[in-house]
C-alpha positions as CSV (number, residue, x, y, z in Angstrom):
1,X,22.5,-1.8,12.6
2,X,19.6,-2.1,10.5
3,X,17.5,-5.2,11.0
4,X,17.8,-5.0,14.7
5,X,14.0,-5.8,14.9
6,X,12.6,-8.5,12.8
7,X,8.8,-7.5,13.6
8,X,6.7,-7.9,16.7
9,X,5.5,-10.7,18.6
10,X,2.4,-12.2,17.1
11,X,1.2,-14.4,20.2
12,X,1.7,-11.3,22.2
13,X,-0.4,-9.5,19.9
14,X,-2.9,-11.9,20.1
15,X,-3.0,-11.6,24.1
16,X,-3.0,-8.0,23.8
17,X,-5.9,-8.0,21.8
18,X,-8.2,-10.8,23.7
19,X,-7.6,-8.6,26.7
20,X,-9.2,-5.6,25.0
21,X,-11.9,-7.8,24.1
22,X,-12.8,-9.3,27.1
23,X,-12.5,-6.1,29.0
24,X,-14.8,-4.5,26.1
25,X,-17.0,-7.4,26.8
26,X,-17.2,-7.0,30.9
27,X,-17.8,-3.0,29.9
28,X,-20.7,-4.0,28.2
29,X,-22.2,-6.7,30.8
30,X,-22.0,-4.1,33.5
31,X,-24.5,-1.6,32.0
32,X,-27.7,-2.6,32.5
33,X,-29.2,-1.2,29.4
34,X,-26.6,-3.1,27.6
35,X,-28.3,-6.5,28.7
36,X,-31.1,-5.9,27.0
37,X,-30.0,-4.6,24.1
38,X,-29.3,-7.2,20.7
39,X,-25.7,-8.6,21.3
40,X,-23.1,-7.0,19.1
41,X,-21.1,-9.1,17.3
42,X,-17.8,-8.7,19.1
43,X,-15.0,-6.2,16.9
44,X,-12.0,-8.8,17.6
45,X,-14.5,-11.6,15.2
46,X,-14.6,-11.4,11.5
47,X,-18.1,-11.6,10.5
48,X,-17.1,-13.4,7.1
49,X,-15.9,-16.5,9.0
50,X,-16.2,-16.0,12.8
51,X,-12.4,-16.2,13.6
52,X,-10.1,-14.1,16.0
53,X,-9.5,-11.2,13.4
54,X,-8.1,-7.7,14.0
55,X,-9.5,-6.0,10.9
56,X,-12.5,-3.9,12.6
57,X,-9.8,-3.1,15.7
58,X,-7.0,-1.7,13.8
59,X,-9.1,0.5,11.1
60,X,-12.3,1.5,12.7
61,X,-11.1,2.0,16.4
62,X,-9.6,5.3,15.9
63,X,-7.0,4.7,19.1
64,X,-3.0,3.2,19.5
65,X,-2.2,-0.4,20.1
66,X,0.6,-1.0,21.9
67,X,2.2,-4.5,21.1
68,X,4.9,-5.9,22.9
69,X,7.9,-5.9,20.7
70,X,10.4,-8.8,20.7
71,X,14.2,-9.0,19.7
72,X,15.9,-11.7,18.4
73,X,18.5,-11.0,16.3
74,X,21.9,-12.7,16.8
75,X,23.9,-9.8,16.3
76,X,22.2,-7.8,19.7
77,X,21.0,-11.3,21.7
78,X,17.2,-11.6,23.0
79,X,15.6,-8.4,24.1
80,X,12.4,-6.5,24.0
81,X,10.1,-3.6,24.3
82,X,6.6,-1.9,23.6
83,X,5.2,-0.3,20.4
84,X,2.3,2.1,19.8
85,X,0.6,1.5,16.5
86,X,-1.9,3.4,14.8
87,X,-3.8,2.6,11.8
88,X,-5.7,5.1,10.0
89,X,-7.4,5.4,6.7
90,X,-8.6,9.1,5.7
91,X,-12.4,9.4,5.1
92,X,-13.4,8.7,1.4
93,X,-10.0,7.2,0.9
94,X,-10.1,4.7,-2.0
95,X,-9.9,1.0,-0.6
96,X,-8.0,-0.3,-3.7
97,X,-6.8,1.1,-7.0
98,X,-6.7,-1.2,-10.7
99,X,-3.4,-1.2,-12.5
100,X,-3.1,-0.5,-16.0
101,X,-2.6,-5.1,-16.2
102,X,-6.2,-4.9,-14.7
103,X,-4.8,-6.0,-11.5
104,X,-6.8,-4.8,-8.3
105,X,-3.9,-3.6,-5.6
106,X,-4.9,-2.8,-2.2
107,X,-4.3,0.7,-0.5
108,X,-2.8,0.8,2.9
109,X,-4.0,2.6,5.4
110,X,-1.9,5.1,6.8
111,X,0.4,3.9,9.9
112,X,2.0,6.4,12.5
113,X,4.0,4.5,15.6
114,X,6.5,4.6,18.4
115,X,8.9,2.2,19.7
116,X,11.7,1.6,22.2
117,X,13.5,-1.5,23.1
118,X,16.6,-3.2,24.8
119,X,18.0,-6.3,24.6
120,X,20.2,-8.1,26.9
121,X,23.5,-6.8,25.4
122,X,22.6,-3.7,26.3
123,X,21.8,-2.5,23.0
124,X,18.6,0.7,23.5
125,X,16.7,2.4,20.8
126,X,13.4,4.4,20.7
127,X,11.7,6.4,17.9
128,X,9.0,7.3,16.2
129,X,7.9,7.0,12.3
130,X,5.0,7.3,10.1
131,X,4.2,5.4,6.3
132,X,1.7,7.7,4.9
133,X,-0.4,7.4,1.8
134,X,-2.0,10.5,-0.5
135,X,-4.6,11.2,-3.1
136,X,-5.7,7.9,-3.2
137,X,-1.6,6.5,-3.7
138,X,-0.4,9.0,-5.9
139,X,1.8,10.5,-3.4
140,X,3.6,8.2,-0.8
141,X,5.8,8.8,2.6
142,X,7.9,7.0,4.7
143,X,9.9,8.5,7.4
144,X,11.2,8.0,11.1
145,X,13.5,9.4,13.7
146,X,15.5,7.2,16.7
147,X,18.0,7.7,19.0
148,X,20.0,4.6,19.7
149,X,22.8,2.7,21.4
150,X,23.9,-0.5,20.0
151,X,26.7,-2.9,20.9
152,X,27.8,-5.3,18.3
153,X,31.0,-7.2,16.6
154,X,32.7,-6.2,13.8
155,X,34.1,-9.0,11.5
156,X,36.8,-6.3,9.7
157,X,37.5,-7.2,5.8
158,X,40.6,-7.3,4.9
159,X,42.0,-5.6,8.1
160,X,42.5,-8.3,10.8
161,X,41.5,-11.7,10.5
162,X,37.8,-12.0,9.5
163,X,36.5,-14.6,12.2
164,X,38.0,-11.7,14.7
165,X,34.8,-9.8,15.9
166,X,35.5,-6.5,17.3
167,X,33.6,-4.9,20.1
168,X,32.0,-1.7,19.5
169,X,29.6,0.6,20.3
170,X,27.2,3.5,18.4
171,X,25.4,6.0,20.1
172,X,23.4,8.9,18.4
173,X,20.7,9.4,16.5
174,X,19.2,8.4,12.9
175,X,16.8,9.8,10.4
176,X,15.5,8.4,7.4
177,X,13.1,10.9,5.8
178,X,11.3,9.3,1.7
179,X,9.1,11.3,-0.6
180,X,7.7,9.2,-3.6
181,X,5.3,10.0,-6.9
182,X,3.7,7.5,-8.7
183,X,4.5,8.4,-13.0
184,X,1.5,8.8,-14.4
185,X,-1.2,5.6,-14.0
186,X,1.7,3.4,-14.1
187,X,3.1,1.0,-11.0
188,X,6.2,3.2,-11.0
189,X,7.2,5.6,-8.3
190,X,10.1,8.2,-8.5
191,X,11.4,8.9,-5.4
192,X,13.8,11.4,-2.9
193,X,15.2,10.4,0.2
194,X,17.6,12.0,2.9
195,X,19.6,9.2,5.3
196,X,21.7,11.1,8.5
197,X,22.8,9.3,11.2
198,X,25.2,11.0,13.8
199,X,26.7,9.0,16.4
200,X,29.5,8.3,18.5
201,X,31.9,5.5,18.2
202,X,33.5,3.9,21.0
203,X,35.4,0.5,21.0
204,X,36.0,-2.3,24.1
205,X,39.6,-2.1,23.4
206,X,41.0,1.3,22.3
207,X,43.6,0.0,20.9
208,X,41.5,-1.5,18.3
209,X,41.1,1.6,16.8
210,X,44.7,1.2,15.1
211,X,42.6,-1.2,12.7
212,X,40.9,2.1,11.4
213,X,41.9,4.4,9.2
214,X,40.5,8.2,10.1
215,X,37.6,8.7,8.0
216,X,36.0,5.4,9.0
217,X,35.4,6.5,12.1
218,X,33.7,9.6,11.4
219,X,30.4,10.5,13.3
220,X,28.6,12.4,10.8
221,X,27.2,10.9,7.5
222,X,24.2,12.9,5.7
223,X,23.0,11.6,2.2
224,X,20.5,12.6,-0.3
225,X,19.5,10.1,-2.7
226,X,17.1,9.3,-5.6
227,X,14.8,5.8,-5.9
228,X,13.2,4.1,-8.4
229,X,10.9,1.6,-7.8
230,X,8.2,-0.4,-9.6
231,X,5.5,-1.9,-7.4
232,X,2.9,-4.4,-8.4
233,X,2.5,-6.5,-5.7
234,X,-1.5,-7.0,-4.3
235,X,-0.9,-6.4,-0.9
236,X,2.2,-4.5,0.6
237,X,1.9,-6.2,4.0
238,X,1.8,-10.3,3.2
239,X,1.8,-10.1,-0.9
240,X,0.4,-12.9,-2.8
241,X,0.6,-12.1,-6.1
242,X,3.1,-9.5,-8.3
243,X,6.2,-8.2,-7.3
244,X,8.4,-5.3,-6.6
245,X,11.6,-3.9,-7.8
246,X,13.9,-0.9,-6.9
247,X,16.8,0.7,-7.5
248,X,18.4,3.6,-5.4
249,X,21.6,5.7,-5.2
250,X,22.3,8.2,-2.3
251,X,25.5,10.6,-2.2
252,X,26.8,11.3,0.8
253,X,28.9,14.8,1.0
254,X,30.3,17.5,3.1
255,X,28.3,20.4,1.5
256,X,24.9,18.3,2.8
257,X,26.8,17.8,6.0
258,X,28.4,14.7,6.2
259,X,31.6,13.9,7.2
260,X,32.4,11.6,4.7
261,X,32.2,11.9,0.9
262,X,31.1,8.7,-0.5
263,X,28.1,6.8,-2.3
264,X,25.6,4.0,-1.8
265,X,23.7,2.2,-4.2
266,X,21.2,-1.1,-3.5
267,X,19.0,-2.9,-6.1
268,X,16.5,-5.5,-5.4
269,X,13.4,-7.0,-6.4
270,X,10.8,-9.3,-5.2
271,X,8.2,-11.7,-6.4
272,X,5.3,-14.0,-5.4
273,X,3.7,-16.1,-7.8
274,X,0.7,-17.9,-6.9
275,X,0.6,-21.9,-7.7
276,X,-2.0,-24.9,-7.0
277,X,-4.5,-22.6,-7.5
278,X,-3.4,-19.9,-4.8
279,X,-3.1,-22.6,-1.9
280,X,0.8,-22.1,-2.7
281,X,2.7,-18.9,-3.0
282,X,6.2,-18.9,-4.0
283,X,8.4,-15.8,-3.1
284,X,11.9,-15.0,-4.7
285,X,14.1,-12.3,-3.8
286,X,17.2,-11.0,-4.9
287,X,19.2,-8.2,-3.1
288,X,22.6,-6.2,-4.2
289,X,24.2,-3.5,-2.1
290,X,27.4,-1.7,-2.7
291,X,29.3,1.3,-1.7
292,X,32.4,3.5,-2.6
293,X,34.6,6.3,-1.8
294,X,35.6,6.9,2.0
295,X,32.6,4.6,3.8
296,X,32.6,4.6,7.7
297,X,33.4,1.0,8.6
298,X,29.7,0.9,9.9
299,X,27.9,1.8,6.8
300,X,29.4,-1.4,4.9
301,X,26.7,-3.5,3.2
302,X,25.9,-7.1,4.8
303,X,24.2,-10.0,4.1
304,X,20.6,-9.7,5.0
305,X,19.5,-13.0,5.7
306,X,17.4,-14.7,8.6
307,X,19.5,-16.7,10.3
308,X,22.5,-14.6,9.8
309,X,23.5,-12.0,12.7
310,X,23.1,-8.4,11.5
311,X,26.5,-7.2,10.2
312,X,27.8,-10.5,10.9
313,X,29.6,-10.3,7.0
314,X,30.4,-6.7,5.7
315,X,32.6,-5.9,2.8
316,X,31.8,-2.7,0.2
317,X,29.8,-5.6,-1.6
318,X,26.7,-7.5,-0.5
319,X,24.5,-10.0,-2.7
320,X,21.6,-12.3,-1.1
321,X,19.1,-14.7,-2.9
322,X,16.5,-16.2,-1.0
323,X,13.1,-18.2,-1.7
324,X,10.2,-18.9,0.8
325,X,7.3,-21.6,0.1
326,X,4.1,-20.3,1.6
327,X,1.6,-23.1,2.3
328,X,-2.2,-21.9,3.4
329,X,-3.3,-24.7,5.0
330,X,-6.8,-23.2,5.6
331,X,-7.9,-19.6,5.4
332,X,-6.7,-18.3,8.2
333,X,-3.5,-20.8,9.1
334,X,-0.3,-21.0,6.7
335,X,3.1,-22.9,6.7
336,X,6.3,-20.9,5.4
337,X,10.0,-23.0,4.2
338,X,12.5,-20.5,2.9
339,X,16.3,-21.1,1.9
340,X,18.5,-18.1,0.9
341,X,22.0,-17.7,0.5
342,X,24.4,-14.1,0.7
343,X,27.9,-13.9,-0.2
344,X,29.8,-10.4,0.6
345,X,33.4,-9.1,-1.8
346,X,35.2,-6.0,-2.2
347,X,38.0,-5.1,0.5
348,X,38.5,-9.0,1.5
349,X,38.3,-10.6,-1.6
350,X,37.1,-10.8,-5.1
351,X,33.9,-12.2,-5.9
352,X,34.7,-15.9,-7.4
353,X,36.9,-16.1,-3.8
354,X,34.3,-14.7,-1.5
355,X,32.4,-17.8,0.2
356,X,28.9,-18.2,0.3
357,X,27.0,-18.2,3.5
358,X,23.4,-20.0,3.7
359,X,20.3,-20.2,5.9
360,X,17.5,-21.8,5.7
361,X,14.4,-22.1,7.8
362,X,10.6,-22.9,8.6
363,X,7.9,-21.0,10.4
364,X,3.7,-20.7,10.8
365,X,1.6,-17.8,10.3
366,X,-1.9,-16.1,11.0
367,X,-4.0,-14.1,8.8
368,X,-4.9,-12.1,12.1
369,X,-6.1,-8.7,9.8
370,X,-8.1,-10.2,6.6
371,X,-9.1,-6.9,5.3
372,X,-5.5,-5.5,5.1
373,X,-4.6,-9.3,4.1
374,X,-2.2,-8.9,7.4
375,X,-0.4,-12.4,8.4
376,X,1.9,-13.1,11.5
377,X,3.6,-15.3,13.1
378,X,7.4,-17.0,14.0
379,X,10.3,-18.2,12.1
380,X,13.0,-20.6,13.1
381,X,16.2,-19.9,11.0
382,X,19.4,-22.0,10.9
383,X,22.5,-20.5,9.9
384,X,26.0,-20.9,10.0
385,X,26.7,-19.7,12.8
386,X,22.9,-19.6,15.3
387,X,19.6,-20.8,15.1
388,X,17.3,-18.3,15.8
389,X,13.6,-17.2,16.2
390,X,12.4,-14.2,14.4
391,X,8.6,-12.8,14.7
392,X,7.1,-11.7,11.8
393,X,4.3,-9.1,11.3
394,X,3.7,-9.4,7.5
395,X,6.5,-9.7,5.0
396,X,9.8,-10.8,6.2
397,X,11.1,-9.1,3.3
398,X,12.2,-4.8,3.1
């Protein structure tokens, strides 16, 4: 159920953000002391190089944005909805901070937000959730609340056959609440983090809860869970240098309030390395996600790929490799190719007998926020079993 969003629509943005302008612009043409006064350079230019740039609008103007917000993922169909962003940096907030390499590494602003969405499987979700920043980075947050419906397919390992999808549906609510402290002057952050998610199962055929056994269709799972995670990257939005790793375990027991007694555990990493003197930046990721003990058939670990349907391949195993080829063309305008491959084991099969599935794409972008070095833009993906269009508002990756 994660993943049902892969970002927000960029030419949307874009219109969004003209129309501000111009009706900014007509604001000012119909005061008459305005006409007289020196022209201001407009907030939606960026006065390094003159282009459409949304730097000045999302840090200085102290007011939401709502974007449109578009679904695409295979696993839910086409759908769409409205978000309300916010971007905020605290007075006297340090821009950037120096890593003990020398490195500089950008500070995000702080970023509160709303959302809700449907798509045209009926699938309905709205939330809210904030990524906040402290003593200049020391201290980090990340949290959000939603209450959600979705209906997808289950492809059951090991139970039926696995090309049989099951219908289901989930409704409830989610929380994801983080708490992370960088050690010392070092890249590393120690983290805590609480996951509960309490919803409702319901199937399209009962019958196809024979398939089941009784704790996988529990409603309540509540988790606590530590993190560990190195982060050198540049940028945290669209990186272009350094790279990231982390590795997290969360137990999930009655005494916290969870139905189910049983353990998750993902490590991943990313990295971007610069090449032909920064006109290219080559990304590689690696993912592995695993579970154990008595897992609710929709908490099972998938292959994260684009291209590949959300919970499309589950097993209590999950592994995904993927590279992306970032070309920048010009300043502003940049080319992405990116091939990945995820194979899940565990319940089905081992493994060496598990088969690989693979995706591979191409896709534009725009640096549309230089000071936060924010790029957007589209992605066409073919997979195995779709081809499908994803909009991307920084990194693809999570």
């Amino acid at each position: 159920m994660a993943g049902w969003t892969k970002g927000y629509a960029a030419v949307a943005l874009l219109h969004v953000a003209s129309y501000a302008a111009a009706q900014a612009q007509e604001t000012e043409a119909a005061d008459p002391a305005q006409q007289t006064a020196a022209p201001k350079a407009s907030i939606f230019k960026d006065p390094q190089d003159g282009h459409f740039d949304m730097s000045r609008w999302l840090l200085d103007r102290k007011g939401f944005l709502p974007v449109p917000v578009v679904i695409s993922d295979p696993a839910v169909g086409y759908g769409g909805g409205v978000a309300l962003a916010f971007f905020h940096r605290p007075e006297g907030a340090a821009l950037e901070r120096t890593a003990t390499d020398g490195r500089k590494q950008m500070i995000p602003p702080n970023i509160y937000g709303v959302a809700g969405m449907k798509t045209e499987n009926g699938s309905t979700a709205y939330g809210a959730g904030a990524v906040l920043h402290f003593k200049d980075d020391r201290w980090r947050y990340t949290g959000g609340v939603a209450k959600a419906s979705f209906n997808l397919d289950f492809y059951t390992p090991g139970n039926v056959l696995p090309e049989v999808g099951i219908g289901y549906s989930s409704d409830g609510y989610m929380a994801f609440q983080k708490i992370a402290r960088r050690l010392g002057d070092q890249s590393l952050f120690l983290g805590l983090q609480w996951i509960y998610m309490d919803l409702d199962i319901g199937f399209d055929v009962d019958s196809d809860r024979q398939y089941f056994k009784p704790h996988e269709l529990n409603r309540k799972t509540s988790g606590l869970g530590l993190s560990l995670q190195y982060d050198q990257r540049d940028n945290s939005f669209t990186p272009n240098s350094g790279w990231l790793g982390m590795l997290e375990g969360n137990v999930y027991d009655d005494a916290i309030g969870s139905d189910n007694d049983f353990q998750s555990y993902r490590a991943h990493a990313f990295g971007y390395l610069p090449l032909a003197d920064k006109r290219l930046v080559l990304g590689l990721r690696g993912d592995v996600r695993w579970v154990g003990g008595d897992v609710p058939f929709y908490r099972l670990p998938y292959i994260d790929l684009r291209g590949i349907g959300s919970a499309r391949y589950q097993d209590t195993r999950a592994a995904t490799i993927e590279t992306e080829l970032r070309w920048n063309l010009t300043p502003r305008w940049a080319a992405i190719g990116f091939l990945g491959a995820g194979r899940t084991w565990g319940v089905h099969s081992n493994f060496s007998g598990a088969t690989s599935q693979v995706a591979k794409g191409v896709g534009g972008r725009y640096l549309v926020a230089r000071q936060l070095g924010l790029y957007v833009g589209l992605d066409y993906a073919f997979g195995p079993e779709d081809d499908t269009v994803y909009v991307q508002v920084g990194s693809a990756w999570r």
